[in-house]
Backbone bond lengths (Angstrom), bond angles and torsions (degrees), N, CA, C in turn:
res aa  C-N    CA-C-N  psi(-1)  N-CA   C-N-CA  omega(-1)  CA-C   N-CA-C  phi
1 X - - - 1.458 - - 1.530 110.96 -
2 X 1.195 107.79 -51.01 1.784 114.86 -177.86 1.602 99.01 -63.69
3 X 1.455 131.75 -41.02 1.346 105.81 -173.48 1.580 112.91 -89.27
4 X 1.602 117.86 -11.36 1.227 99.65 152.85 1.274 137.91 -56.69
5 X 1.110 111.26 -23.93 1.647 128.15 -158.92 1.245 97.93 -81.93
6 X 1.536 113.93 -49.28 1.301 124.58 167.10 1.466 116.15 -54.61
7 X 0.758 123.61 -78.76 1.673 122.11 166.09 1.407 113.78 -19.15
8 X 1.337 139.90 -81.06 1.497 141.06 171.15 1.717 109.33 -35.68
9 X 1.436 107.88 -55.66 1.777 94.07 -175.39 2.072 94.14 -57.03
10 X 0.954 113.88 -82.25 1.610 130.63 167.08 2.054 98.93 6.81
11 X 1.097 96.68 -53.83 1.675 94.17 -167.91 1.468 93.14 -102.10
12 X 1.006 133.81 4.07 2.191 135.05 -164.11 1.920 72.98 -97.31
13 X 1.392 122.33 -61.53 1.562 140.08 -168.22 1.669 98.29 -58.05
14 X 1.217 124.10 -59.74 1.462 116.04 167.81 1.464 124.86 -49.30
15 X 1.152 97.65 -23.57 1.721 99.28 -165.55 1.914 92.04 -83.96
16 X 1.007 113.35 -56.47 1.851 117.35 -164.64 1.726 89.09 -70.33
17 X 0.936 134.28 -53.19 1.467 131.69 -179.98 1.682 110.66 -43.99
18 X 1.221 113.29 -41.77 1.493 118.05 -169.62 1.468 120.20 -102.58
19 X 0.883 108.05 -5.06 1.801 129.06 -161.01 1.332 75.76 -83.77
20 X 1.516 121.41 -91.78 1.386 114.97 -156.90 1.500 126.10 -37.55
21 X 1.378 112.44 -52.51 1.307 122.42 164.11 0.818 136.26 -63.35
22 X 1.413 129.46 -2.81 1.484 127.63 143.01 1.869 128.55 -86.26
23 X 1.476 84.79 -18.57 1.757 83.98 159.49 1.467 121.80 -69.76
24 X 1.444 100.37 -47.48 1.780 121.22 -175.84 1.871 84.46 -58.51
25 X 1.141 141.68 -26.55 1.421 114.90 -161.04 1.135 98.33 -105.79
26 X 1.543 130.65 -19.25 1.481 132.14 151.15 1.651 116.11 -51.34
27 X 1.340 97.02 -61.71 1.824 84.48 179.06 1.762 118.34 -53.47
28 X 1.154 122.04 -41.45 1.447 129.72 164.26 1.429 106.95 -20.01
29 X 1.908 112.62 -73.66 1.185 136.67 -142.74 1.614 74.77 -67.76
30 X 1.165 132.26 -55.70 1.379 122.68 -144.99 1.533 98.47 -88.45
31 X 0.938 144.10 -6.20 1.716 143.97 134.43 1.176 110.86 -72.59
32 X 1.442 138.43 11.52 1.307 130.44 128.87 1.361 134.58 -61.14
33 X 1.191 105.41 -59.49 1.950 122.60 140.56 1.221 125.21 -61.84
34 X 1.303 122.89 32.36 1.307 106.43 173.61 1.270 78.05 -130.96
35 X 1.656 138.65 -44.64 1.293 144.09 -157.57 2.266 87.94 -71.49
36 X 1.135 114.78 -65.40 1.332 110.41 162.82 1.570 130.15 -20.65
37 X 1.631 112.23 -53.34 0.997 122.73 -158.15 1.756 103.31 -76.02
38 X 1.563 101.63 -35.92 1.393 127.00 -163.74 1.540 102.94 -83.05
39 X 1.754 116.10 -7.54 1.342 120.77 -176.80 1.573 115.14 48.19
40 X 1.111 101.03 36.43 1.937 118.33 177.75 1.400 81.61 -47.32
41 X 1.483 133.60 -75.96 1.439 140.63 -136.16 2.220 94.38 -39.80
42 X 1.273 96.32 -47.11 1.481 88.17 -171.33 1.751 120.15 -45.79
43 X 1.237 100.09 -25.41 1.693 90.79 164.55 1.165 108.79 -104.83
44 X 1.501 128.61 -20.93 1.385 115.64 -144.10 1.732 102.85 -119.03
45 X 1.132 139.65 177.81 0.961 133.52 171.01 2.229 104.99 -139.20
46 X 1.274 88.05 130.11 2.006 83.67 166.91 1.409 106.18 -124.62
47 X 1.434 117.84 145.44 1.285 97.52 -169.80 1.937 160.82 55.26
48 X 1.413 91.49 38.81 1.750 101.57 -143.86 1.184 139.38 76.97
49 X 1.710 109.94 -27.48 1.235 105.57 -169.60 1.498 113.21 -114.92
50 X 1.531 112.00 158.33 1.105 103.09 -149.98 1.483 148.76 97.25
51 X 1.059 143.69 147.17 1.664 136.68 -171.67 1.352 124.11 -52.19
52 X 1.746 109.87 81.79 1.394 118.11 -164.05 1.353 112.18 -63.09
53 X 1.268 122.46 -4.04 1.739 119.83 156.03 1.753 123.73 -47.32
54 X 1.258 114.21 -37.99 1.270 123.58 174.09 1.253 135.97 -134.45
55 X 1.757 112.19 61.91 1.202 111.86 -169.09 1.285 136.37 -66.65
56 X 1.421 124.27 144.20 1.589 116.16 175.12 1.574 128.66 -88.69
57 X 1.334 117.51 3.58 1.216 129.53 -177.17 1.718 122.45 -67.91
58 X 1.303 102.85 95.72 1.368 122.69 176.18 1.308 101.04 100.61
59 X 1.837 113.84 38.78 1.610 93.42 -178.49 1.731 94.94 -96.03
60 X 1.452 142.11 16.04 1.265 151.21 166.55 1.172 106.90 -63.79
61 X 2.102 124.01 -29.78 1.717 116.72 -164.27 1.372 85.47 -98.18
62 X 1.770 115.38 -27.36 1.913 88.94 -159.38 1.744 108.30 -95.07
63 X 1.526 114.03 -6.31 1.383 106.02 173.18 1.877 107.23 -144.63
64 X 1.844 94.07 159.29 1.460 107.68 -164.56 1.615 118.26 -83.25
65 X 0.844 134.75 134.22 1.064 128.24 -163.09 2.059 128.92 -47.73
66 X 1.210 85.60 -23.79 1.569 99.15 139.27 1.033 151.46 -34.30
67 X 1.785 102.21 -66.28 1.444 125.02 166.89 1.271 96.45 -67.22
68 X 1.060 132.88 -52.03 1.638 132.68 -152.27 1.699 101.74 -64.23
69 X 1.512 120.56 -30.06 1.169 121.20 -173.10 1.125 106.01 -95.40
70 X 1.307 131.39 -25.61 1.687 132.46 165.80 1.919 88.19 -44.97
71 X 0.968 102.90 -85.66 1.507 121.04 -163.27 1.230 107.51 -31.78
72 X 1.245 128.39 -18.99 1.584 136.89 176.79 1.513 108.16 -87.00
73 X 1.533 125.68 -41.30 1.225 118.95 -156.65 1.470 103.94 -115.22
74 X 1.588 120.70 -24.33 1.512 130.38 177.67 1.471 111.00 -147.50
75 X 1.608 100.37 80.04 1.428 104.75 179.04 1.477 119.52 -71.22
76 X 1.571 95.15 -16.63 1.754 93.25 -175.31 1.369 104.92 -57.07
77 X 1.317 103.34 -67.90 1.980 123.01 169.56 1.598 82.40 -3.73
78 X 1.419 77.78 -101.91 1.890 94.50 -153.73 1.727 116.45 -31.05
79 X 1.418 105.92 -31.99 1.519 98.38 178.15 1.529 120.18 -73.60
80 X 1.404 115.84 -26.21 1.308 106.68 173.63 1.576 116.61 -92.04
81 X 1.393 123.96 -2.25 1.295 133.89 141.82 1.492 132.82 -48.54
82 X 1.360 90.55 -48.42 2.177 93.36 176.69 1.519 94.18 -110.53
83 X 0.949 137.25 1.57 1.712 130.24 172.54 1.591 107.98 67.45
84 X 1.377 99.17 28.11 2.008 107.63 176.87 1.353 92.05 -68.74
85 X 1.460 90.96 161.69 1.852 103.27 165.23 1.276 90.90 -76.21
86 X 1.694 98.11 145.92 1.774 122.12 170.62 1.646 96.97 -84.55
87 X 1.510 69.57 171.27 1.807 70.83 -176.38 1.613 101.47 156.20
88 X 1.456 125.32 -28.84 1.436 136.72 172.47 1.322 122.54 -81.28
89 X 1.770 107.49 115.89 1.396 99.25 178.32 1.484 109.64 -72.69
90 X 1.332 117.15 -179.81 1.672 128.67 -167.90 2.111 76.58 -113.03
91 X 1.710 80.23 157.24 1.548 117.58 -167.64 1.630 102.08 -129.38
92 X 1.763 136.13 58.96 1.478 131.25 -142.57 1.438 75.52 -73.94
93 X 1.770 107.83 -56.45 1.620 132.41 -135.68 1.743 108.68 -67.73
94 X 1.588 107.94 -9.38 1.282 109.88 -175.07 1.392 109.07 -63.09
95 X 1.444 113.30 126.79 1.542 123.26 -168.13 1.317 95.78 -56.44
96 X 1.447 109.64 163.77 1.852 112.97 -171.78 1.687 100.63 -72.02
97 X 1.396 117.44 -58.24 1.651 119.99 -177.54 2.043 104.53 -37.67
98 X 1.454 92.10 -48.60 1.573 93.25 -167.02 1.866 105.39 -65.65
99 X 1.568 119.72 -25.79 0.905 106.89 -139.56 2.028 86.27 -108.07
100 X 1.225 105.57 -18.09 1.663 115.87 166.23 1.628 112.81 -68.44
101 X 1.392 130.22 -41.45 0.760 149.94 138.91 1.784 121.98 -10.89
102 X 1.169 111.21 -65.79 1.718 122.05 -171.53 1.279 79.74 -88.93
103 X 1.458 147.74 -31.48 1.175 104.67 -164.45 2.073 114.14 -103.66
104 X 1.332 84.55 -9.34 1.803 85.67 145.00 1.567 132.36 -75.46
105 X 1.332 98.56 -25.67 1.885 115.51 165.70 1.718 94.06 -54.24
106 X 1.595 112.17 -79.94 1.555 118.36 -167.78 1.374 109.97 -34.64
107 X 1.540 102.53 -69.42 1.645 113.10 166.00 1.976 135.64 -7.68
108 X 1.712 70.90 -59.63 1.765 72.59 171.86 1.637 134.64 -75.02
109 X 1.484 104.88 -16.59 0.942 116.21 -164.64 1.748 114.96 -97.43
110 X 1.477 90.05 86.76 1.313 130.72 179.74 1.884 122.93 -84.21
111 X 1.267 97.51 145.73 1.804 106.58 177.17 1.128 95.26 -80.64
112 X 1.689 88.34 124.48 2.029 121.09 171.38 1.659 91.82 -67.78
């Protein structure tokens, strides 16, 4: 009885532990394809690949997911905010799923 009991809490604890994190790694995947779909790579580069003029690698440690979505939907904003070179068009029309999505993609992409 006790190691059943044990067993069910044991897998009840696996289940809420893992659930989330496999959604969060679904939304990722699908801001992989959305960053694809959106042909980001032409300016941007992750990982080598892509337009090594403007890479995105580790832009998850230096901005909040906030910023990261400003920067998606009103790049002007943000550029005359941090005084970056402009140069990024804005993305208003990106459906909300698609556009929550890339910015859990950006998000993750954190310094090793």
């Amino acid at each position: 009885m006790k190691r059943t009991l044990l067993a069910a809490v044991a897998a009840f604890a696996f289940c809420v532990v893992a659930a989330p994190a496999s959604a969060q790694d679904a939304k990722i995947e699908k801001g992989m394809k959305v960053y694809d779909a959106q042909k980001c790579s032409m300016c941007h580069a992750i990982a080598g690949k892509g337009n090594a003029k403007s890479p995105l690698d580790g832009v998850g440690s230096k901005l909040s997911e906030a910023d990261i979505k400003a920067w998606i939907v009103d790049p002007k904003t943000m550029t005359e905010k941090t005084k970056a070179k402009p140069g990024m068009r804005a993305y208003p029309k990106l459906p909300a799923e698609d556009l929550d999505a890339l910015v859990a993609y950006m998000a993750s992409l954190k310094k090793k």
